[in-house]
N, CA, C and O of each residue as an XYZ file, in Angstrom:
408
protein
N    -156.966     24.013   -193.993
C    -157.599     23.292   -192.919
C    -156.844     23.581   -191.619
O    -155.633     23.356   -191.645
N    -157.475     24.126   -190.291
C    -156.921     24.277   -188.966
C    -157.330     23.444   -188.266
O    -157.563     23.761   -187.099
N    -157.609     21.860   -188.771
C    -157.343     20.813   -187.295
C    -156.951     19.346   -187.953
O    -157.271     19.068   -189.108
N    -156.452     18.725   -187.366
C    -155.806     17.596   -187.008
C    -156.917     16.700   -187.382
O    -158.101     16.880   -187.097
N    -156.209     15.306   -188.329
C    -156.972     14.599   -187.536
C    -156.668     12.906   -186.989
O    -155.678     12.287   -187.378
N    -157.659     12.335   -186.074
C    -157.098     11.649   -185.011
C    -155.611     11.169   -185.339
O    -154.651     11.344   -184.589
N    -155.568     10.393   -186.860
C    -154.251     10.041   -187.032
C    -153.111     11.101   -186.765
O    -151.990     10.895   -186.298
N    -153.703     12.330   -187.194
C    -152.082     12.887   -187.412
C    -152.128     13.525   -185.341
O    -151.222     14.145   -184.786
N    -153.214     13.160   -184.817
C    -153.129     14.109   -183.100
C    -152.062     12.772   -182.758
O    -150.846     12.921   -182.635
N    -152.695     11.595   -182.646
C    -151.857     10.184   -182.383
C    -150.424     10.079   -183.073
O    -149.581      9.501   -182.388
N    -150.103     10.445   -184.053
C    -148.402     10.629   -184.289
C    -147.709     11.965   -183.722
O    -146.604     11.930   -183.180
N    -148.340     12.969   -183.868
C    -147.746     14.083   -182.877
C    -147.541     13.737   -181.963
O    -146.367     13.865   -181.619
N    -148.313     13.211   -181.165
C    -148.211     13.033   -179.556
C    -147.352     11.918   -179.538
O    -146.589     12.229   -178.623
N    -146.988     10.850   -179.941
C    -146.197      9.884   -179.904
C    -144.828     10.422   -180.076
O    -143.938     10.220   -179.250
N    -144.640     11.258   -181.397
C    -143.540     11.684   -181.727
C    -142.976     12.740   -180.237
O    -141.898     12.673   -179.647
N    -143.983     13.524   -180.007
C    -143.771     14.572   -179.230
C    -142.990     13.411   -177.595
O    -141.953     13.510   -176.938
N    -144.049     12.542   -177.560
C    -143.541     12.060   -175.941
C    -142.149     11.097   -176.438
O    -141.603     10.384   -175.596
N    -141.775     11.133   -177.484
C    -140.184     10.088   -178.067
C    -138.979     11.153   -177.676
O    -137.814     10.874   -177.391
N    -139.745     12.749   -177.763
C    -138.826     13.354   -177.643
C    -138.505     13.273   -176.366
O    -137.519     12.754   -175.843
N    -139.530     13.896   -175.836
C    -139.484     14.008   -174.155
C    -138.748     13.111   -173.098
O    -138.313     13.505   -172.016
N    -138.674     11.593   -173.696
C    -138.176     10.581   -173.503
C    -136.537     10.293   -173.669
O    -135.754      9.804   -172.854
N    -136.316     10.765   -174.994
C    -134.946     11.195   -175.384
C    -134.334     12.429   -174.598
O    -133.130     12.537   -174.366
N    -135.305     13.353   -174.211
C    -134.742     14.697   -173.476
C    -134.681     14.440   -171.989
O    -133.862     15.181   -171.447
N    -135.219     13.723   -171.274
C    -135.395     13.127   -170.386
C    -134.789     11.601   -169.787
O    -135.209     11.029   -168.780
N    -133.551     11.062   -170.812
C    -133.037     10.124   -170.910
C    -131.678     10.168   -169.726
O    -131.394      9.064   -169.261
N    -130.854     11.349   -169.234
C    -130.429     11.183   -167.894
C    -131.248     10.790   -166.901
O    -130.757      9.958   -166.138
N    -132.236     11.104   -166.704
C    -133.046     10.393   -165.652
C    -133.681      8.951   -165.294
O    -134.060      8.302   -164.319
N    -133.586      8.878   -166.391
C    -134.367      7.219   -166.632
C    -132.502      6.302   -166.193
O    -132.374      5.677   -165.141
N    -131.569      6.409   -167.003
C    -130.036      5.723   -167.190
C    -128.841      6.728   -166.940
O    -127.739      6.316   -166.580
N    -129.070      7.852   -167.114
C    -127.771      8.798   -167.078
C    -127.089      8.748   -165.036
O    -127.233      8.111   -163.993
N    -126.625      9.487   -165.406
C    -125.592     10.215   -164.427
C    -125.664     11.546   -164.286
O    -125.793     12.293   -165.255
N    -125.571     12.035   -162.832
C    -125.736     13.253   -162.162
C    -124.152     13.676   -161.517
O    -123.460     13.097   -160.680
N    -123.917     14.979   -162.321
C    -122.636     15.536   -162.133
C    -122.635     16.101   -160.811
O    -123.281     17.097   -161.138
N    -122.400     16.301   -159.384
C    -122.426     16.989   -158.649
C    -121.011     17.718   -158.431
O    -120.019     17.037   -158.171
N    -120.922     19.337   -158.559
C    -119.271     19.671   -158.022
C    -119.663     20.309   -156.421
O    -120.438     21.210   -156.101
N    -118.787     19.436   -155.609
C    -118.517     19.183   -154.438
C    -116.941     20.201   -154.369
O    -115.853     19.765   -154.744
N    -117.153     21.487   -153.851
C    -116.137     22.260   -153.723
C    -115.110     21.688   -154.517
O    -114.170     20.991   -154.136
N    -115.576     22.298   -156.385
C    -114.692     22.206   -157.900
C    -114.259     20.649   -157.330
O    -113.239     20.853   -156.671
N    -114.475     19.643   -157.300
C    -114.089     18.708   -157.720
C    -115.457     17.805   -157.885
O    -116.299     17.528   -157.032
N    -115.375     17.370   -159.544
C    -116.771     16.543   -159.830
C    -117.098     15.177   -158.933
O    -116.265     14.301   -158.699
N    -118.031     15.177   -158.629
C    -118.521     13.887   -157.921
C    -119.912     13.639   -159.084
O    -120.922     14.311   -159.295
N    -119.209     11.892   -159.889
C    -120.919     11.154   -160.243
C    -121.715     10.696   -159.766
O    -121.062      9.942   -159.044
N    -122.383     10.559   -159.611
C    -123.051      9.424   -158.454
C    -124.565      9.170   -159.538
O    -125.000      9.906   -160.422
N    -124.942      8.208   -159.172
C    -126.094      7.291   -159.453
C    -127.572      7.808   -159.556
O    -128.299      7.282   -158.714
N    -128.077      8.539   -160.224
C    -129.592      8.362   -159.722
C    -130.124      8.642   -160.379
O    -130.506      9.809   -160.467
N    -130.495      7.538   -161.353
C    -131.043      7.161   -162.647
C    -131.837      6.249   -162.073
O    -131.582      5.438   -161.182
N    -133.025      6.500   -162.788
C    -134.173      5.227   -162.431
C    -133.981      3.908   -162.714
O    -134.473      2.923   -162.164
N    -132.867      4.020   -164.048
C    -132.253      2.428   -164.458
C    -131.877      2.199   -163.098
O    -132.674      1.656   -162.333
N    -130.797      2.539   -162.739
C    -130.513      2.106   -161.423
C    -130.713      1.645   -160.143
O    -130.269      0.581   -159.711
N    -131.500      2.585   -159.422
C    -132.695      2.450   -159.025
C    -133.537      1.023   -159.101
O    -133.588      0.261   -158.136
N    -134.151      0.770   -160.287
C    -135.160     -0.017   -160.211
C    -134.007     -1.678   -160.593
O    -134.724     -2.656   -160.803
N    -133.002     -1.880   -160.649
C    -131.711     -2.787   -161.437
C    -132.360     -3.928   -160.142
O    -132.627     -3.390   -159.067
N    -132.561     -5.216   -160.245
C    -132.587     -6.046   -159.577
C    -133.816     -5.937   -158.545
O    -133.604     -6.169   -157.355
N    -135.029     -5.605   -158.969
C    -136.070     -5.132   -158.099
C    -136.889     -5.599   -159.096
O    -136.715     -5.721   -160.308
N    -138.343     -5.979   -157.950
C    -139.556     -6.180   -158.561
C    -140.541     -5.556   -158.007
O    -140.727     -4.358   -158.218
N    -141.292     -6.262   -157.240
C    -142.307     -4.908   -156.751
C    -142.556     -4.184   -155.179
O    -143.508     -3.929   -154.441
N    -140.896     -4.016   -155.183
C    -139.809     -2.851   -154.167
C    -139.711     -1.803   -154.932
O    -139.444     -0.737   -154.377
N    -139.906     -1.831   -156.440
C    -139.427     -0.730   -157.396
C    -140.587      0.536   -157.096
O    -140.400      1.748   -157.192
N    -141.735     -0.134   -156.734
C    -142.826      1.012   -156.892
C    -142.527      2.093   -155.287
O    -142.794      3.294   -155.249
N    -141.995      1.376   -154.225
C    -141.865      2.528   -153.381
C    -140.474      3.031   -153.543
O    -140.314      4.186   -153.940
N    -139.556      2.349   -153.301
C    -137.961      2.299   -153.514
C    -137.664      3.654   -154.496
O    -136.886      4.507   -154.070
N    -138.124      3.776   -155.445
C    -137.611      4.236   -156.827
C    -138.821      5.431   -157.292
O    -138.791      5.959   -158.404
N    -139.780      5.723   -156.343
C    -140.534      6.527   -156.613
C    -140.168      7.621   -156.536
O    -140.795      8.346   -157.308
N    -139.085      8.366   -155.691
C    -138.926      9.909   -156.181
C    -138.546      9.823   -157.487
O    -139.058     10.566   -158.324
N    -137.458      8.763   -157.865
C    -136.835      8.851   -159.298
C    -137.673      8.969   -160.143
O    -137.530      9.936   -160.891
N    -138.894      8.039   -160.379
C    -140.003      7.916   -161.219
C    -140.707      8.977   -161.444
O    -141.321      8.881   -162.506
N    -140.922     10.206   -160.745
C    -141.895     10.946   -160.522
C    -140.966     12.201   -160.916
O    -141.428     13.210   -161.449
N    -139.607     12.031   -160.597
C    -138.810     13.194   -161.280
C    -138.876     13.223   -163.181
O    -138.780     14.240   -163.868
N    -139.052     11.882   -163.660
C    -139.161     11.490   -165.073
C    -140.397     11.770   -165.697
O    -140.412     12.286   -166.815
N    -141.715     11.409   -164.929
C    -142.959     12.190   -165.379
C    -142.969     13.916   -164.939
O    -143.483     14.891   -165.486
N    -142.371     13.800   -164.033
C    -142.301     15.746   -164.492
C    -141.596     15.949   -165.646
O    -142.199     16.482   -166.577
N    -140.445     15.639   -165.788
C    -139.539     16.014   -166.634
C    -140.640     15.715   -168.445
O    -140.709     16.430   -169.444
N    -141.260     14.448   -168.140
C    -141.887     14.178   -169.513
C    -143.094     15.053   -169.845
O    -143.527     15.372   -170.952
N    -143.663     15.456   -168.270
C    -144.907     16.103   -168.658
C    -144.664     17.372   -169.057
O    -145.656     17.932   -169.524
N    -143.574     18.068   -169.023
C    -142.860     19.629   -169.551
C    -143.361     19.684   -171.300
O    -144.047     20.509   -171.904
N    -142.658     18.383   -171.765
C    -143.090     18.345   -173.170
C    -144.130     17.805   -173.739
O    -144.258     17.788   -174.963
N    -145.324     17.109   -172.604
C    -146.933     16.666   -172.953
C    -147.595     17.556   -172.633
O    -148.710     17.452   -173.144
N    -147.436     18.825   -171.741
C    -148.465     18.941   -171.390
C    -149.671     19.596   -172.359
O    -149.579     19.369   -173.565
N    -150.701     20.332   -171.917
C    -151.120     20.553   -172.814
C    -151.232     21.980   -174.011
O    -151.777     22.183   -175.096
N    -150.101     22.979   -172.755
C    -149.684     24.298   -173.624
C    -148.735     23.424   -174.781
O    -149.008     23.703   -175.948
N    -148.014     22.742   -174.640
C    -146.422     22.528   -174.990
C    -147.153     20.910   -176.665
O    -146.525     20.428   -177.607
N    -148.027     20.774   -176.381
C    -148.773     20.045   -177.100
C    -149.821     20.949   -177.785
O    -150.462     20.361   -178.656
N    -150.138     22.238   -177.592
C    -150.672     22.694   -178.259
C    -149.443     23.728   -178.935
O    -149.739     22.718   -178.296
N    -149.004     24.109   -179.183
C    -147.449     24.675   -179.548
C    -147.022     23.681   -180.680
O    -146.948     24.068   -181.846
N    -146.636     21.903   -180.174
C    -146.374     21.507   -181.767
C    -147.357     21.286   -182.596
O    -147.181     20.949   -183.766
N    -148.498     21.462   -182.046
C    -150.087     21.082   -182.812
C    -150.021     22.623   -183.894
O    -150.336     22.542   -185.082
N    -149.681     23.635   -183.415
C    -149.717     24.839   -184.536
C    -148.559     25.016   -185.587
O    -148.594     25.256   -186.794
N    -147.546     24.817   -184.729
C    -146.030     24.300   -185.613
C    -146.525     23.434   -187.121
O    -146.401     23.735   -188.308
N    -147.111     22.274   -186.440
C    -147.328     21.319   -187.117
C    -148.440     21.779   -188.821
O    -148.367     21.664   -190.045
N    -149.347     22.309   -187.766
C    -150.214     23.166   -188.646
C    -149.910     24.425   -190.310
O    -150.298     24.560   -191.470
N    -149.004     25.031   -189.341
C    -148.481     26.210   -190.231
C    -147.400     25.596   -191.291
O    -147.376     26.137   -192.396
N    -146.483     24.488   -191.042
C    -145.996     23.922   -191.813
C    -146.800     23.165   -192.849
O    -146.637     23.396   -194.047
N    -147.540     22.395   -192.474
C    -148.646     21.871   -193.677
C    -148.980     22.663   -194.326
O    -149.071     22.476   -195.540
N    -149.353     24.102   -193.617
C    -149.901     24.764   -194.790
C    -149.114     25.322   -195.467
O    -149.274     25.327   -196.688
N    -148.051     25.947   -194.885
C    -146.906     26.340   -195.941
C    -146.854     25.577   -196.974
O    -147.002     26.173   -198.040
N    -146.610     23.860   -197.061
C    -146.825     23.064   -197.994
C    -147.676     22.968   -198.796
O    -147.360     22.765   -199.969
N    -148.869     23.070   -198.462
C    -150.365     23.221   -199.721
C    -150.159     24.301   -199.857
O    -150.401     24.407   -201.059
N    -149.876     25.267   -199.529
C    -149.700     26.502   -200.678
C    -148.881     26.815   -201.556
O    -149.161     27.767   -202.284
N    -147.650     26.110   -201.735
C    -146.501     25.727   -202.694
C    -147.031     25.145   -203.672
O    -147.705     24.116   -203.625
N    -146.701     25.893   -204.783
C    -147.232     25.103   -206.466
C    -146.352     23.944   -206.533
O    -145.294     23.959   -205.905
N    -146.704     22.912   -207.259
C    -146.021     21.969   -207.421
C    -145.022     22.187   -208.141
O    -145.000     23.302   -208.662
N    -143.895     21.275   -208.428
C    -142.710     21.718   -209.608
C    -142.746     20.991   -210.292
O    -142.003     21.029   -211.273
């Protein structure tokens, strides 16, 4: 069989955007290394941060940050990069049904 169905498109994609989320997790809370002529400088600019003690200041305030995190997430949604684990996903199943049982 070469397609999906709804259940298994809805756990790919969930699984797939957990990653993206995890790969994308300096941005949301991390820290940004800057070297400032060889000597490290951290500084702040994490959306945790950003949005820390804000309510709805967060939506202009914190919008480059926000919008750096949906790029960063949409790298691993989009829809080449979602069709990529959709065949992954594929060729492994079948590797599996074609294995005799033991």
């Amino acid at each position: 069989m070469s397609t999906l169905s709804r259940r298994e498109e809805e756990t790919l994609f969930k699984a797939t955007k957990a990653n993206a989320l995890k790969e994308c997790d300096p941005l949301v809370k991390g820290m940004f290394t800057l070297c400032v002529l060889c000597a490290s400088v951290t500084l702040p600019v994490a959306f945790a941060d950003c949005a820390a003690g804000r309510t709805v200041s967060v939506a202009w305030a914190c919008r480059e940050k926000f919008k750096a995190i949906q790029d960063c997430v949409y790298q691993f949604t989009r829809p080449e990069s979602m069709q990529l684990v959709r065949d992954e996903y594929l060729r492994l199943r079948n590797e599996q049904q074609e294995q005799p049982p033991s």
